[in-house]
MARFISE-181306 format. One record per residue (C-alpha): residue number from 1; residue in three letters; chain; x, y, z. Coordinates in nm, 2 decimals, padded with zeros to 4 digits, always signed. Layout:
REM residues N
[dovex NUM,'Ala','A',[X,Y,Z]]
...
REM end
This chain:
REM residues 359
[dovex 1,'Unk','A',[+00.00,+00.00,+00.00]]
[dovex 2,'Unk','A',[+00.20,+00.34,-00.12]]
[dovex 3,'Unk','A',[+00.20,+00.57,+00.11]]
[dovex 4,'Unk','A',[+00.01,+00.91,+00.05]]
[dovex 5,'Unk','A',[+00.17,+01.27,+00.14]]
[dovex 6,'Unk','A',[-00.18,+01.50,+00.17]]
[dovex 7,'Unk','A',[-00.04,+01.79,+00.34]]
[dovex 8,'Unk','A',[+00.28,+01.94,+00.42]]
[dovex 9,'Unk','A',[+00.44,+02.21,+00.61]]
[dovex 10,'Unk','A',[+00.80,+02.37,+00.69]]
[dovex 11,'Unk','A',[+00.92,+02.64,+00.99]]
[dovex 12,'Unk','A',[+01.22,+02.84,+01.00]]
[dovex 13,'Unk','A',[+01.32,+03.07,+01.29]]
[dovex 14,'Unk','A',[+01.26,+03.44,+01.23]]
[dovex 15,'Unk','A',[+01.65,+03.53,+01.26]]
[dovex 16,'Unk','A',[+01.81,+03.54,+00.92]]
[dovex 17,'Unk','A',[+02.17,+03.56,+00.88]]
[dovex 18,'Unk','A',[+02.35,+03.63,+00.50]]
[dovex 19,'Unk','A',[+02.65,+03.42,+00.49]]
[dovex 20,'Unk','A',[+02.84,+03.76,+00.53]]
[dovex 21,'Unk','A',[+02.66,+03.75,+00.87]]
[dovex 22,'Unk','A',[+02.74,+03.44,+00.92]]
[dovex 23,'Unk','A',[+03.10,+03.43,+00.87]]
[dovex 24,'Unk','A',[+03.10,+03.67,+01.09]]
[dovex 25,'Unk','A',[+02.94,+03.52,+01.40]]
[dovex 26,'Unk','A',[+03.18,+03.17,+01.31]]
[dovex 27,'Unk','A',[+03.35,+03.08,+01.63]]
[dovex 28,'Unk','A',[+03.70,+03.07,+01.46]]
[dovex 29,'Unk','A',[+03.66,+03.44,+01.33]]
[dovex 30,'Unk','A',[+03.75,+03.55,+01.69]]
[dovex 31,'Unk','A',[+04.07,+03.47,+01.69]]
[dovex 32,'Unk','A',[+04.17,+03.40,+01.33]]
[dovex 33,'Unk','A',[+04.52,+03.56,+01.17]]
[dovex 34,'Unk','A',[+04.43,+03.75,+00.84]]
[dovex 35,'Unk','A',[+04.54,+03.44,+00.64]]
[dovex 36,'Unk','A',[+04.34,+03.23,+00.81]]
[dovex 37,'Unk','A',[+04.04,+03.48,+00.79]]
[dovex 38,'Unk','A',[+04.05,+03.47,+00.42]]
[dovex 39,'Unk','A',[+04.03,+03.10,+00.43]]
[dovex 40,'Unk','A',[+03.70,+03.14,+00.64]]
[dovex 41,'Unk','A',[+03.57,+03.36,+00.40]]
[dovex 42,'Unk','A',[+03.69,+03.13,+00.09]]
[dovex 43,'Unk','A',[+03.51,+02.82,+00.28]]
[dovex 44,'Unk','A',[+03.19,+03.02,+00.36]]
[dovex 45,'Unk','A',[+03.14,+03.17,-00.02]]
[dovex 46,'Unk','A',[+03.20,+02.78,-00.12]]
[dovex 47,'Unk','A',[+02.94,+02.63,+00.06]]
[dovex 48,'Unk','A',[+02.69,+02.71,-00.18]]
[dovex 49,'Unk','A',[+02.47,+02.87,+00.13]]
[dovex 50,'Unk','A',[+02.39,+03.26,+00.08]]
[dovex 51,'Unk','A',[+02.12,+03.25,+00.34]]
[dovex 52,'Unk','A',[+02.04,+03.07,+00.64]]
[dovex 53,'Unk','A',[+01.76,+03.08,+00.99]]
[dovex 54,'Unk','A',[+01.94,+03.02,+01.32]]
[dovex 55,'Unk','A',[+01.80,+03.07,+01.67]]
[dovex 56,'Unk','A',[+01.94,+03.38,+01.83]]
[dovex 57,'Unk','A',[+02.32,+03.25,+01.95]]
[dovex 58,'Unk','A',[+02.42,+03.19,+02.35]]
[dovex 59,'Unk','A',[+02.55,+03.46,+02.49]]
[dovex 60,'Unk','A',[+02.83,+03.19,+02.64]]
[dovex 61,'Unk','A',[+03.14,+03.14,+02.36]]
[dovex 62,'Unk','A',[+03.11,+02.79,+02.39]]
[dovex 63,'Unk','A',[+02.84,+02.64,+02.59]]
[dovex 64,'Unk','A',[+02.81,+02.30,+02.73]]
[dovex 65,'Unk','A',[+02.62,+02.08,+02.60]]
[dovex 66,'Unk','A',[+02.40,+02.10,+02.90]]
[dovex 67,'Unk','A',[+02.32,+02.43,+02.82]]
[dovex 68,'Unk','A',[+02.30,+02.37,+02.45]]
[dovex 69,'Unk','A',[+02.04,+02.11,+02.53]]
[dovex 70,'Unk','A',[+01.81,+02.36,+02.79]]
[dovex 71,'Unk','A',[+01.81,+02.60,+02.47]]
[dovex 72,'Unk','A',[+01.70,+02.32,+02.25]]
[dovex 73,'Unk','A',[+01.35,+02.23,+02.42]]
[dovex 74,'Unk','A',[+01.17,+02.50,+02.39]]
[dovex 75,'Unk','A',[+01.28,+02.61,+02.05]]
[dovex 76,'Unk','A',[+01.22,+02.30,+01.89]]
[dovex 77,'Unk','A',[+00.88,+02.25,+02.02]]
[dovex 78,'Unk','A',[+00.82,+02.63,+01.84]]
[dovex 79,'Unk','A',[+00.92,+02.53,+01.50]]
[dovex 80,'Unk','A',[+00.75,+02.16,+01.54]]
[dovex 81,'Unk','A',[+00.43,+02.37,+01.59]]
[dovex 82,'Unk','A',[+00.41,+02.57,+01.35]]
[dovex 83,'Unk','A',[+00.53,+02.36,+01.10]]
[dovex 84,'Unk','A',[+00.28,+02.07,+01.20]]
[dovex 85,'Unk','A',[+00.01,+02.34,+01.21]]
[dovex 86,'Unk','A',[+00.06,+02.43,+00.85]]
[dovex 87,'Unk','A',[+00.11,+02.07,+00.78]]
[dovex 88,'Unk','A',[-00.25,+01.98,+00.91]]
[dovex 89,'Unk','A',[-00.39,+02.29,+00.75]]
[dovex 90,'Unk','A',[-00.27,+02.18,+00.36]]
[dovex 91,'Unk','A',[-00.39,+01.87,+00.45]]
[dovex 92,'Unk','A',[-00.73,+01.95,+00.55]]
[dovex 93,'Unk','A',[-00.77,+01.76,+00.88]]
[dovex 94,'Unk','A',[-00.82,+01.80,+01.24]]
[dovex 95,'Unk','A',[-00.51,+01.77,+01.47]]
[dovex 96,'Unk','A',[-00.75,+01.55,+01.63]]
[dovex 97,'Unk','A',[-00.78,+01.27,+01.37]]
[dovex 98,'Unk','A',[-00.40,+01.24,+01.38]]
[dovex 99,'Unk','A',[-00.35,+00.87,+01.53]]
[dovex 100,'Unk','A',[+00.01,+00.80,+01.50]]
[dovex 101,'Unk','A',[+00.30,+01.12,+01.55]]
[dovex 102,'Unk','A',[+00.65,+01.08,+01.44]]
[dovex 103,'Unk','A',[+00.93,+01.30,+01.55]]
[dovex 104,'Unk','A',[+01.26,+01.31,+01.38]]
[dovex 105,'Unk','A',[+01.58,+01.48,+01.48]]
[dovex 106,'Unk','A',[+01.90,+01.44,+01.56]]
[dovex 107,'Unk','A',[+02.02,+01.79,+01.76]]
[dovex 108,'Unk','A',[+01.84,+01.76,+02.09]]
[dovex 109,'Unk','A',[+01.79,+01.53,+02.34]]
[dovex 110,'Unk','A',[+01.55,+01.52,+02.61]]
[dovex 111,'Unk','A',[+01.25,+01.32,+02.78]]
[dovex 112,'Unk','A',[+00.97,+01.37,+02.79]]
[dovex 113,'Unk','A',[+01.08,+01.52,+02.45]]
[dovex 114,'Unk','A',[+00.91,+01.81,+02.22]]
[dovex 115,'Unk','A',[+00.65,+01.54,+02.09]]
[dovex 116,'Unk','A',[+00.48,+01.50,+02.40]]
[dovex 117,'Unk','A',[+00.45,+01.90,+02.40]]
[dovex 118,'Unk','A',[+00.33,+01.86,+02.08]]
[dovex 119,'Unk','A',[+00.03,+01.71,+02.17]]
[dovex 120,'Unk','A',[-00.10,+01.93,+02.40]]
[dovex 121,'Unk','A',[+00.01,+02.20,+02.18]]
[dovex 122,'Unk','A',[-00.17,+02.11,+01.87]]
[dovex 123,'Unk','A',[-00.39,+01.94,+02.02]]
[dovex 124,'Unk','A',[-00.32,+01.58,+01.94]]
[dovex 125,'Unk','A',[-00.55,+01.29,+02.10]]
[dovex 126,'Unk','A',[-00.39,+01.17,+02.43]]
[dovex 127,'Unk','A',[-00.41,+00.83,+02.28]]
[dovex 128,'Unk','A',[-00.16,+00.91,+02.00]]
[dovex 129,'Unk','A',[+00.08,+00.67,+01.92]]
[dovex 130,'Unk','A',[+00.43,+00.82,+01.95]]
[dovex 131,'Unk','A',[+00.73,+00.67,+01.77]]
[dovex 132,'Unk','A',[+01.07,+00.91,+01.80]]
[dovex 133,'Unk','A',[+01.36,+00.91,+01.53]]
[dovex 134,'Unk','A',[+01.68,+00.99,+01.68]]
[dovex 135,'Unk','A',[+02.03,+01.06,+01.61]]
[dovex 136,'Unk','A',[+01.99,+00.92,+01.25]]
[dovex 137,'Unk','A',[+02.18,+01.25,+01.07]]
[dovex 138,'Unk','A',[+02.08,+01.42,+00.79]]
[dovex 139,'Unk','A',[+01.84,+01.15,+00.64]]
[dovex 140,'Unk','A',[+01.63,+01.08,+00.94]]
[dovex 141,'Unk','A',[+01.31,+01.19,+00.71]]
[dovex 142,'Unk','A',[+01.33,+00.93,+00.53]]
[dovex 143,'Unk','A',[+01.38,+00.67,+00.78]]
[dovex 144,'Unk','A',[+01.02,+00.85,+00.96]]
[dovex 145,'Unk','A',[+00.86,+00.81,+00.61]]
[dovex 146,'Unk','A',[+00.96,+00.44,+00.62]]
[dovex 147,'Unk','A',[+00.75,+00.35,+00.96]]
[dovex 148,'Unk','A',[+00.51,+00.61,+00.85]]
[dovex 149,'Unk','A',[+00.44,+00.38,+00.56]]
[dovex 150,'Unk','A',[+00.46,+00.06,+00.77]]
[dovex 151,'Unk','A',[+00.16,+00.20,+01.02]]
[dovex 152,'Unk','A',[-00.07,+00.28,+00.75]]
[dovex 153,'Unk','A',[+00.05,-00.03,+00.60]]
[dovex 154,'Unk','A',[-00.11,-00.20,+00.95]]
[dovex 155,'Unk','A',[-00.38,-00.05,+00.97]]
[dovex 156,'Unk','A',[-00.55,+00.18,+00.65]]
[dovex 157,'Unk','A',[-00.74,+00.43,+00.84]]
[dovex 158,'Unk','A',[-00.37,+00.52,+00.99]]
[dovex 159,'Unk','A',[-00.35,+00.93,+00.99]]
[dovex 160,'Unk','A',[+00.04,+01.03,+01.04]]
[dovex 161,'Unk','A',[+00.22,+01.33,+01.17]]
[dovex 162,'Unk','A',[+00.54,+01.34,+01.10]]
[dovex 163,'Unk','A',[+00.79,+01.64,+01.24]]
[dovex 164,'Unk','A',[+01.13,+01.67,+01.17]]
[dovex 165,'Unk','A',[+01.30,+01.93,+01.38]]
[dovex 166,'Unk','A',[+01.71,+02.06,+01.38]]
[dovex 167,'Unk','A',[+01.85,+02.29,+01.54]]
[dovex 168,'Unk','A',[+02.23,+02.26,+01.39]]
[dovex 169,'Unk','A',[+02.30,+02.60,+01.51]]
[dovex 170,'Unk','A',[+02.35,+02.49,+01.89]]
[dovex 171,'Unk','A',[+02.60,+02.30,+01.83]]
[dovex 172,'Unk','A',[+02.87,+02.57,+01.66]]
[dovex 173,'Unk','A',[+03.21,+02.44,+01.74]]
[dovex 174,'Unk','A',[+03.50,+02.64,+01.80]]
[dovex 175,'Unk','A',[+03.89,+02.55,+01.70]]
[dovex 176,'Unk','A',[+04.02,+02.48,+01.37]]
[dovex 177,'Unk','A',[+03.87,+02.13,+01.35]]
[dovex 178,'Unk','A',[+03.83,+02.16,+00.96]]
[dovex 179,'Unk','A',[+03.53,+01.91,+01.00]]
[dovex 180,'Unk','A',[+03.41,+02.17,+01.27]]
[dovex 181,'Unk','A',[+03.49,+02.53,+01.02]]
[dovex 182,'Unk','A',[+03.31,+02.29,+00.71]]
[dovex 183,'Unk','A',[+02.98,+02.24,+00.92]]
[dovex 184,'Unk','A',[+02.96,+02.60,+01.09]]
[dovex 185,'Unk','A',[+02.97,+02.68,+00.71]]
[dovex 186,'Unk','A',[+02.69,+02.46,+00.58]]
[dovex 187,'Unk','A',[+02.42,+02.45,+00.88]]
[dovex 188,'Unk','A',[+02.15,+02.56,+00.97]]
[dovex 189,'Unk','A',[+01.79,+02.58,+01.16]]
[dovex 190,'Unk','A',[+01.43,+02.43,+01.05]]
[dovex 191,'Unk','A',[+01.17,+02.21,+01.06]]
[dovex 192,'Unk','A',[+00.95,+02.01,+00.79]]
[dovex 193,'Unk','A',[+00.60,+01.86,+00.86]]
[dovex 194,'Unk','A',[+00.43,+01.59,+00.68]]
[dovex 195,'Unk','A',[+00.06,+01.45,+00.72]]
[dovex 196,'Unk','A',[+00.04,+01.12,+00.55]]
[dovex 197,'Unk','A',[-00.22,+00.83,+00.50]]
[dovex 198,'Unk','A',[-00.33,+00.52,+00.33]]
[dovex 199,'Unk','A',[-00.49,+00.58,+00.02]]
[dovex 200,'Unk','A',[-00.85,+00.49,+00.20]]
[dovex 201,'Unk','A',[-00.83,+00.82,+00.38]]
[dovex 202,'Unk','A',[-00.65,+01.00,+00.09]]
[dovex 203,'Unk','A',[-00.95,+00.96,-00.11]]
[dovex 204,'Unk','A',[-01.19,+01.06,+00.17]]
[dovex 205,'Unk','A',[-01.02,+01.40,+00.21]]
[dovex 206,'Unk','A',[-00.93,+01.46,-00.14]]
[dovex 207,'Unk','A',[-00.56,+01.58,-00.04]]
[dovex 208,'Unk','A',[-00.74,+01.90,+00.15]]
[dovex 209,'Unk','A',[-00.54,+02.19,+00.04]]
[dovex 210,'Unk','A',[-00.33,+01.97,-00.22]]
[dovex 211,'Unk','A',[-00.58,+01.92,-00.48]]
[dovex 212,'Unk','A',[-00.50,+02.21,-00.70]]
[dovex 213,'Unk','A',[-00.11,+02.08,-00.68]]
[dovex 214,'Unk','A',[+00.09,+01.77,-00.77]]
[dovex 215,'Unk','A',[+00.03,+01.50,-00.48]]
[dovex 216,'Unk','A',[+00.30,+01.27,-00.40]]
[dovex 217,'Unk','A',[+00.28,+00.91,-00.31]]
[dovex 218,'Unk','A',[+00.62,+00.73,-00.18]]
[dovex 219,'Unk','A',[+00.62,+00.40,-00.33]]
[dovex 220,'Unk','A',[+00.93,+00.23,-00.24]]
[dovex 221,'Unk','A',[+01.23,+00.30,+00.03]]
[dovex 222,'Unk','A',[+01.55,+00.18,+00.02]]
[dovex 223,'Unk','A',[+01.88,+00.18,+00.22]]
[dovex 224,'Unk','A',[+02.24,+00.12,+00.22]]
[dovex 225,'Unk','A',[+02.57,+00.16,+00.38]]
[dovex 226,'Unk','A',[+02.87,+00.20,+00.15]]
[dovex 227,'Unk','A',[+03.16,-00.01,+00.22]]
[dovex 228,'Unk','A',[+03.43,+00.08,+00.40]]
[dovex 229,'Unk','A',[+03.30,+00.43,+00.47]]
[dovex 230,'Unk','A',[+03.19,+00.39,+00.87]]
[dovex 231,'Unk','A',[+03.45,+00.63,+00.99]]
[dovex 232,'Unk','A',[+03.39,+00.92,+00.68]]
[dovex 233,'Unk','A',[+03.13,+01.05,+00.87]]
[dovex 234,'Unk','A',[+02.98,+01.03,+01.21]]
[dovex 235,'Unk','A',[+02.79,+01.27,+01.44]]
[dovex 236,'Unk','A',[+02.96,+01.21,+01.86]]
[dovex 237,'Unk','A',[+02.83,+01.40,+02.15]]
[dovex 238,'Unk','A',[+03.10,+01.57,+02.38]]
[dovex 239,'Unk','A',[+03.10,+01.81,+02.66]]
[dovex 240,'Unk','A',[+03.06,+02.12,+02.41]]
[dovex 241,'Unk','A',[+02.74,+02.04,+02.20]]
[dovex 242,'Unk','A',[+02.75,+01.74,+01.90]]
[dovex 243,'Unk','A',[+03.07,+01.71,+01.65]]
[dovex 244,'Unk','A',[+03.03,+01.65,+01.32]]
[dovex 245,'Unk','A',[+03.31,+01.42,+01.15]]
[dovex 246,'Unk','A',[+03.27,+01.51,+00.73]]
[dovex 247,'Unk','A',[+03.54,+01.35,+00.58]]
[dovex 248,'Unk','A',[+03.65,+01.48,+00.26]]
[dovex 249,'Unk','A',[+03.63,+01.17,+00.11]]
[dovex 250,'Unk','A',[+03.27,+01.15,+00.11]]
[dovex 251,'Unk','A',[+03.17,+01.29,-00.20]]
[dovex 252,'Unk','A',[+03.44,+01.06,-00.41]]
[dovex 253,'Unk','A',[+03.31,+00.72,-00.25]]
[dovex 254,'Unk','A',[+02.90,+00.85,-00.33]]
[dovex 255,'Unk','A',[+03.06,+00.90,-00.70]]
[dovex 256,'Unk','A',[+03.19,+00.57,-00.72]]
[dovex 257,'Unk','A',[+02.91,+00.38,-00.55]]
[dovex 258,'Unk','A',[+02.59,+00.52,-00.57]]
[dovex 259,'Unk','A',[+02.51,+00.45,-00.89]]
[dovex 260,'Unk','A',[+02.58,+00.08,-00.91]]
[dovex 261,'Unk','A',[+02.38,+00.00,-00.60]]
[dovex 262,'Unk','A',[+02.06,+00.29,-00.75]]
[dovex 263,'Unk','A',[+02.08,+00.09,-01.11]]
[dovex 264,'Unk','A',[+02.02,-00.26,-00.90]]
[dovex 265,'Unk','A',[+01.76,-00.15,-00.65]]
[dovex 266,'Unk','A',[+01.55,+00.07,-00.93]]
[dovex 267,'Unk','A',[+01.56,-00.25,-01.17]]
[dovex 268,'Unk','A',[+01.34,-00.46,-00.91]]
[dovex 269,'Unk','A',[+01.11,-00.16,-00.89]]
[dovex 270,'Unk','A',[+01.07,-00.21,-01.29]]
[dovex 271,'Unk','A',[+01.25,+00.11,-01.36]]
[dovex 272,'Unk','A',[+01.58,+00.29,-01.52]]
[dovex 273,'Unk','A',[+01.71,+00.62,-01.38]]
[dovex 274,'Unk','A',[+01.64,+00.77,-01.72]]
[dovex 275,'Unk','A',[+01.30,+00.72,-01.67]]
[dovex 276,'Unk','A',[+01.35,+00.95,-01.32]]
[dovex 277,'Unk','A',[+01.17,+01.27,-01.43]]
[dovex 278,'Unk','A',[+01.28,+01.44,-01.11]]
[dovex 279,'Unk','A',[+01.51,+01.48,-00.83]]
[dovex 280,'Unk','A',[+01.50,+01.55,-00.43]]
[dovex 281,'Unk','A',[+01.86,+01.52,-00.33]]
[dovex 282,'Unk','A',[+01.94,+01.60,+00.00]]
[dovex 283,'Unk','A',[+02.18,+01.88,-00.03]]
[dovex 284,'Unk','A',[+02.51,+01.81,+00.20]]
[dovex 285,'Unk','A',[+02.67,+02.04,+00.02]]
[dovex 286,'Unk','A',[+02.80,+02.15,-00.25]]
[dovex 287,'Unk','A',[+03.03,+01.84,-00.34]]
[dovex 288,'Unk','A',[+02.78,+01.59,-00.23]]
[dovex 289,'Unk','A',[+02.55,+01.76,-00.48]]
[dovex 290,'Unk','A',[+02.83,+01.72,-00.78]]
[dovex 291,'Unk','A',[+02.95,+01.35,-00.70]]
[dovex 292,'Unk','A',[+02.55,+01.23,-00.69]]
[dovex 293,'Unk','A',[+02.54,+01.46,-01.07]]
[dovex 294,'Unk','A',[+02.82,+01.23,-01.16]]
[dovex 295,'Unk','A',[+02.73,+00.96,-01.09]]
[dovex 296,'Unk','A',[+02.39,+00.96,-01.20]]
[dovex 297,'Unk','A',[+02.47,+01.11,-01.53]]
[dovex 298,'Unk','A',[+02.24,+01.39,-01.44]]
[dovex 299,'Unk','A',[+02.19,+01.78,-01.52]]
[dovex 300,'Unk','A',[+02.27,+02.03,-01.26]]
[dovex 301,'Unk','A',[+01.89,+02.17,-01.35]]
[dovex 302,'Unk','A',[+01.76,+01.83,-01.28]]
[dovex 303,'Unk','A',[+01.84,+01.92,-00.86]]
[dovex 304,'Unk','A',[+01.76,+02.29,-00.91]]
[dovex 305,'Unk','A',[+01.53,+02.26,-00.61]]
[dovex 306,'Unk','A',[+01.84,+02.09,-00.37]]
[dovex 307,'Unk','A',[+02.05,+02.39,-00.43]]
[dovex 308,'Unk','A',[+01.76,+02.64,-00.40]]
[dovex 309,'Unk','A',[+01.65,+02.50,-00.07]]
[dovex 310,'Unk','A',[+02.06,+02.48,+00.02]]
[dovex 311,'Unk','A',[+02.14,+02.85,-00.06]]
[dovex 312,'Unk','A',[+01.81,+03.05,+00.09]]
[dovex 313,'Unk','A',[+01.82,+02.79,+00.36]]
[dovex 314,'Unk','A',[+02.15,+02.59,+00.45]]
[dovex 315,'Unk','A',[+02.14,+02.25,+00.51]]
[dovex 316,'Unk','A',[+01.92,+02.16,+00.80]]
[dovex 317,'Unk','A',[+01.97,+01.83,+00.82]]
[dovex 318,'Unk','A',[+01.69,+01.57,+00.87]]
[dovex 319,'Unk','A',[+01.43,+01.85,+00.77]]
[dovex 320,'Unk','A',[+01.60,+01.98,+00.44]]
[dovex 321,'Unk','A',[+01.41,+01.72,+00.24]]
[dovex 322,'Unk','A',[+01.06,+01.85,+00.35]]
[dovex 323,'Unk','A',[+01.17,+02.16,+00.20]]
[dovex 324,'Unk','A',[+01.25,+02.06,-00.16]]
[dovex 325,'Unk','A',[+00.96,+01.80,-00.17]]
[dovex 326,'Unk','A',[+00.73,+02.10,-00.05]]
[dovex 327,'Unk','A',[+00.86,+02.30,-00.38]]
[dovex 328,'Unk','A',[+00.90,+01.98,-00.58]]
[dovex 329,'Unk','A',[+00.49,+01.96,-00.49]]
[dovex 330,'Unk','A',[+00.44,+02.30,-00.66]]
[dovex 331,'Unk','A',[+00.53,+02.19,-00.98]]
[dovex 332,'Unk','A',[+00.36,+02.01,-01.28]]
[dovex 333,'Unk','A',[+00.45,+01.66,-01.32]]
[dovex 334,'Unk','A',[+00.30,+01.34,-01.33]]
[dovex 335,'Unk','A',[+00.63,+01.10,-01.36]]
[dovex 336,'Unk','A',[+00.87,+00.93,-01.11]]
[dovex 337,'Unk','A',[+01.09,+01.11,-00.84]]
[dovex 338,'Unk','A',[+01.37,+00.95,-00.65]]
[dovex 339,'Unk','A',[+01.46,+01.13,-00.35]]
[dovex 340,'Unk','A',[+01.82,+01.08,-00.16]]
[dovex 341,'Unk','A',[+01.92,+01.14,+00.16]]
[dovex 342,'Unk','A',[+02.34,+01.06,+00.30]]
[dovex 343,'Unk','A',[+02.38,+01.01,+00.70]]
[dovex 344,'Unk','A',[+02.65,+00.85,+00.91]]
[dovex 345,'Unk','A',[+02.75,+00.51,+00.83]]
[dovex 346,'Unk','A',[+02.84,+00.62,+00.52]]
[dovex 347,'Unk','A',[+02.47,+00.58,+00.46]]
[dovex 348,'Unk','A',[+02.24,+00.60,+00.17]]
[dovex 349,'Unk','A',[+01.88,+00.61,+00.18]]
[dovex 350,'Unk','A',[+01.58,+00.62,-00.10]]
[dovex 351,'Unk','A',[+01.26,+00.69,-00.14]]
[dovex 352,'Unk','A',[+01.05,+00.63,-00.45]]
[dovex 353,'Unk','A',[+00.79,+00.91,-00.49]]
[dovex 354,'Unk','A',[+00.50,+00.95,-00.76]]
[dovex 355,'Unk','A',[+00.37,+01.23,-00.86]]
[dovex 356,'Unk','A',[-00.04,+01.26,-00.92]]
[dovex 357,'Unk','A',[-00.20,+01.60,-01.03]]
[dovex 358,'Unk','A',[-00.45,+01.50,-00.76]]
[dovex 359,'Unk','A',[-00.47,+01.22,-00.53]]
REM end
């Protein structure tokens, strides 16, 4: 049973920063010699990021992760709102007749967590089955739409929530890690909302809101870790917020082995990747965006909408993907899309999506 997407929903905070702004605020700046200054400044105009939504920074130079994490609550559950909110109103359906919620992320920790505020907030039903996606990195979406599509999958009248929320701007790193100066560069603050159902209820509502754009309908999911790539990139909390580990070999090994492993999976799904009319690639970055053009053959126009979303946003990790299938839903289109998403592990995941004028 495919899984249908009937509303959806994203939330940024109201502080906007230009890279210039950025750059500027970037831990390292403080103390940087002139030389290495300019190689901030060649790193930030690089990144492919021009704009990006952060929280308002701590007032301490480098907070502990204690205090990163009392900064994280309360902001989340802010952008998780008004994202689900919108989410529920595109849709066309009562926070009430949500029966399972899913909340993804991978920048805050704490229990009860922002999905039990959540359902007060909205309201949700007390009885709301909760299910929480943690740690997973930048493609945690797609692991959420995957048990998304298992509930409605058990049970047809299934109504899902699912809220991705990151706040990558809490954890800022200082030093001249260059992991640490690549990711100040590239991330940033958001959330993305989904409301999805079996196709029972999807013809019930109509798609609500969505009926006068392209639905979308996820089809198939796959994942995969590449081989020898466990230590390229990894995500470790210490005493000073979460470090991100980005080797810069990543982009060569998803050149070399992604599309191999994509021509295998897409063949027992009865498909080529010519036959892909469209794109959602989660954008990493810049390089990640050119190793999966190589080697998928592709078009730097075919993943307009990933380096859109990547320069008037940044990358927000697990909720970046929300974003570009919210503008991939704007446009006209009735063939296949394959999203992408790359976490820790080296991993890889997919999601088949089709797209239906109306649902």
């Amino acid at each position: 049973m495919p899984l249908s997407v009937i509303g959806l929903g994203t939330a940024v905070p109201q502080g906007r920063l230009s890279q210039a702004e950025a750059l500027a605020l970037a831990p390292q700046m403080a103390t940087a010699s002139p030389r290495q200054q300019r190689l901030l400044e060649r790193i930030y105009q690089r990144s492919g990021v021009n704009y990006r939504h952060c929280i308002p920074p701590s007032v301490s130079p480098n907070p502990s992760t204690a205090e990163r994490m009392r900064r994280y609550q309360p902001a989340a559950l802010d952008l998780a709102q008004r994202a689900s909110r919108l989410a529920l109103d595109d849709a066309g359906i009562e926070a009430s007749a949500i029966t399972h919620l899913i909340t993804v992320s991978c920048t805050g920790f704490g229990a009860p967590g922002f999905d039990l505020a959540l359902i007060a907030s909205l309201p949700l039903s007390m009885d709301v089955a909760r299910t929480h996606v943690g740690f997973m990195g930048c493609h945690g979406a797609f692991n959420g739409l995957r048990v998304a599509r298992a509930f409605v999958e058990a049970d047809p009248r299934a109504c899902v929530l699912l809220c991705a929320v990151e706040l990558c701007s809490l954890h800022l790193q200082a030093g001249w890690n260059p992991d640490h100066i690549v990711a100040n560069a590239l991330f940033a603050d958001g959330a993305g909302a989904v409301v999805a159902v079996g196709c029972e209820v999807a013809r019930e509502h109509g798609g609500g809101s969505t009926s006068k754009r392209s639905g979308l309908q996820l089809i198939a999911s796959a994942s995969t870790v590449l081989p020898g790539s466990e230590e390229l990139m990894g995500w470790t909390i210490g005493d000073h917020g979460f470090s991100m580990v980005l080797s810069s070999q990543v982009p060569s090994r998803i050149a070399a082995h992604l599309r191999p492993w994509l021509d295998h999976w897409l063949a027992g799904q009865g498909l080529t990747l010519p036959e892909l009319e469209t794109w959602a690639v989660h954008p990493g970055g810049p390089r990640i965006l050119r190793a999966v053009l190589e080697s998928a053959a592709l078009q730097a126009a075919q993943v307009d909408l990933s380096t859109e979303v990547l320069s008037q946003f940044g990358n927000m990790s697990s909720a970046t993907i929300l974003f570009i299938l919210e503008r991939l839903r704007m446009r006209a289109g009735s063939g296949p899309c394959l999203a992408l998403g790359f976490g820790p592990g080296l991993t890889v995941e997919a999601a088949l999506l089709l797209r239906q004028e109306c649902l």
